[in-house]
N, C-alpha and C positions, 0 to 999 in steps of 0.2 A: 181437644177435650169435648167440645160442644160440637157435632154436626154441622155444617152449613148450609146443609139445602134445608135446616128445618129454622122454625124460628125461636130467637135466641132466648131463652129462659130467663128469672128473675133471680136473685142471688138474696135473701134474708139472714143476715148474721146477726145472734141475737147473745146480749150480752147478758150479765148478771144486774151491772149498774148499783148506783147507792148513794142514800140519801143525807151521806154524810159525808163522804170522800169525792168532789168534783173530779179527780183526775180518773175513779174508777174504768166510766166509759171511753177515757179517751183513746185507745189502742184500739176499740173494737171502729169508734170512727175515723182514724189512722189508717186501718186494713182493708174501709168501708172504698176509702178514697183513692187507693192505692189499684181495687180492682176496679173502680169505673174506670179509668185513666187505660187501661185497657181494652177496652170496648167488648168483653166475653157476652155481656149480659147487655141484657135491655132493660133492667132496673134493677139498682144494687142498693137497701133497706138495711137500717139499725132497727134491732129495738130491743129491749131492755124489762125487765123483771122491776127492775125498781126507780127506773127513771122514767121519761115519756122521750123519745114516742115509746107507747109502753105495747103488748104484743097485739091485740085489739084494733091501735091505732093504724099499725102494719099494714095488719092483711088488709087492711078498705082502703089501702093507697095502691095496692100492687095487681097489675094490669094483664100480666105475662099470662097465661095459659099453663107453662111449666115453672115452679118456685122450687128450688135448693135451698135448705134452711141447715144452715151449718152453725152450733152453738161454739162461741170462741167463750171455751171452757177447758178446764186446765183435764179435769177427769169425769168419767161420766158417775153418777152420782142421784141425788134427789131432784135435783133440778132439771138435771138433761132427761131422767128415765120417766119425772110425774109432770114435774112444772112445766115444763114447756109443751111437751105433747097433750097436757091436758086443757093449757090455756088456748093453745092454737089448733086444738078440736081433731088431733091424729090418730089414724087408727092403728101406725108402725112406721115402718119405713117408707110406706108409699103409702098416702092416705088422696083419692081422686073425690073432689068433691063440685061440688057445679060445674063449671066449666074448666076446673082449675085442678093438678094434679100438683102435690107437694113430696118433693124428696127429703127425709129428716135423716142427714149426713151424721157421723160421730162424731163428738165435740174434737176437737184441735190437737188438744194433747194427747189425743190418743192415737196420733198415726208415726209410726217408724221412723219416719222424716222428723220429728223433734230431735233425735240422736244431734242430727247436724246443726240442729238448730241451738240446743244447749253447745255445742263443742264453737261454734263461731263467737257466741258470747261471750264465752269463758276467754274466746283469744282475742275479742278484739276492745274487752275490758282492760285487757293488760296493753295491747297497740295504742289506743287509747290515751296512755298513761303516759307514752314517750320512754316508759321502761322495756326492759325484757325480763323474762324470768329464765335466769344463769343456767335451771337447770329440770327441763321438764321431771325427769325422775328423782326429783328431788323435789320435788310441788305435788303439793294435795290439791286437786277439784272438787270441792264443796257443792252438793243440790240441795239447796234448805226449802222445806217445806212447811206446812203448817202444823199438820198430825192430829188425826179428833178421832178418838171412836165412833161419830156420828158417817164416817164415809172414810170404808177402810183401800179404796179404789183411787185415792185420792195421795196416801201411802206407797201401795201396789205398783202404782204409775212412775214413781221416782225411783223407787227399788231398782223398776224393770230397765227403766234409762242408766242408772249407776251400775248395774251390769254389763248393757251393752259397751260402757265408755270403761269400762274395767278390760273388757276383752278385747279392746284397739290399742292395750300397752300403751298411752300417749302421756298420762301423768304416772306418775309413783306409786299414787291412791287417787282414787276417788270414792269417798262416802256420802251418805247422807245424814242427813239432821234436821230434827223437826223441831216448831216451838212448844210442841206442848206434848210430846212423849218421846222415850229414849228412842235413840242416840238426839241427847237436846244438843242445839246451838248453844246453849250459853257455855255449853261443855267442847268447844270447839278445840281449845288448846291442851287439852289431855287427850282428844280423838286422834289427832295427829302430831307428830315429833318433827311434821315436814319444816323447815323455813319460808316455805312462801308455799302460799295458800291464793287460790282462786274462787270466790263462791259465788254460786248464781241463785238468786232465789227464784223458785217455781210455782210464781203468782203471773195472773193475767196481767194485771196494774201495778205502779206505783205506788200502793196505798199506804196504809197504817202500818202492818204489818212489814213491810218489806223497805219502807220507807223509816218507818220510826222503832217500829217494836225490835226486830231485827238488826237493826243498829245498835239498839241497848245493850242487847243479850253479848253481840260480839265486844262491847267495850269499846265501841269507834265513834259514841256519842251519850250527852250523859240522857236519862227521860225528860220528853217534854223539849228537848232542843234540835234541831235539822240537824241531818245528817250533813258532814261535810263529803264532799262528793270526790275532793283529791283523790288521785289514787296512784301508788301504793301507800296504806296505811302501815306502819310502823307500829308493833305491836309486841313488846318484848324481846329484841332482836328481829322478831318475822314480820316480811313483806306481806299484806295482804289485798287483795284486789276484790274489790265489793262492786257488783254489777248491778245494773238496772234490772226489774221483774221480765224473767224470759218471754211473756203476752208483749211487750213493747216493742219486741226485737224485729225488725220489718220485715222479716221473712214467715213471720206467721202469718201473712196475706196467701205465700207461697203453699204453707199448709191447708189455708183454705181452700184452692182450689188442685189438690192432691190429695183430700176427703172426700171431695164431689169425683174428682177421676175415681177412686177408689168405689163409690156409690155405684157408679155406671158398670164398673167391672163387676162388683158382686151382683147386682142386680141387671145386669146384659141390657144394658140402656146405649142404642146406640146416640 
């Protein structure tokens, strides 16, 4: 990926973060730790929109001459296309500024490679479990999303995923469902006739929503109480397997650095 006669770059993965959910950043510093263990780079950097180290704090630590700044973002959006380029002072995709040139990669979920990375979750929720499901073609795969007219790219992105995993014949169905516009989650058991359902939600984190709100809506906890984490849940006759937010899944480290290949290619960076 990286050259070796030249010297080795910084890697800056920069999360959303939040001041109310601790477990927010913890996958972007999960993926942080996953690629120093590696040795690609000569300094691998968090930082966060809403937490500290915050994007400011960053760049006056980082040393490297060349920096990849890869947003571990689900879509690109408000954040990746003003907030960050404009707090971290970019002019596009290569912004050269003192001595220091910076690469601004495409947020995470937007590379190809999520295909594989939702279809490992969805099966290793159910491995997992100690179950199997009797009968792929007879199982719905569920991407639940959030859904806002505020970022229709955010939408777009799960669409584009529920199609490619529609065209691999591997479950029955696979649809989507959002929390806050049709096709809703809480409509889950009229969307499909399947008996066992798989559904992954397509959040960075653990948080509120994927953790608490999204449990509600499916009826596998009441509001205001933890989700129980068993799985298969039992849900009127149907098996259902409820997975962690696809950003935890450990192979979004993998996606990170198959943004920055992807970076070097379009941009002929040897």
């Amino acid at each position: 990926m990286i050259s070796s006669s030249t010297p080795k770059p910084a890697l800056l993965i920069v999360g959303h973060g939040s001041t109310v959910n601790a477990d927010s950043s913890t996958p972007t510093y999960d993926h942080a730790w996953t690629l120093r263990k590696l040795n690609h780079f000569s300094e691998v950097h968090e930082c966060f929109w809403k937490e500290e180290p915050n994007f400011h704090q960053c760049l006056g630590q980082i040393e490297a001459e060349t920096i990849y700044i890869v947003p571990n973002f689900i879509s690109s959006g408000y954040f990746t296309e003003q907030v960050i380029p404009r707090e971290l002072e970019l002019d596009g995709p290569i912004t050269r500024r003192n001595d220091q040139t910076f690469y601004y990669c495409e947020p995470v979920g937007l590379h190809e490679s999520m295909t594989e990375v939702l279809l490992h979750r969805a099966q290793e929720v159910v491995t997992s479990s100690g179950k199997t499901v009797r009968d792929p073609q007879n199982t719905c795969l569920f991407i639940f999303g959030h859904g806002t007219n505020l970022n229709e790219n955010s939408t777009k992105i799960i669409e584009h995923q529920v199609e490619r995993i529609r065209s691999r014949n591997l479950y029955g169905e696979c649809q989507f469902a959002y929390m806050e516009e049709p096709p809703l989650v809480k409509d889950w058991k009229t969307l499909t006739n399947k008996p066992e359902v798989v559904a992954v939600p397509f959040f960075i984190a653990d948080g509120l929503h994927s953790f608490i709100d999204i449990p509600v809506l499916l009826g596998l906890t009441e509001e205001g109480h933890p989700l129980q984490t068993q799985n298969p849940h039992h849900i009127e006759g149907r098996n259902l397997w409820y997975a962690n937010a696809i950003g935890t899944e450990p192979l979004i480290a993998d996606l990170i650095l198959a943004q920055i290949k992807k970076f070097n290619e379009t941009h002929r960076i040897s």
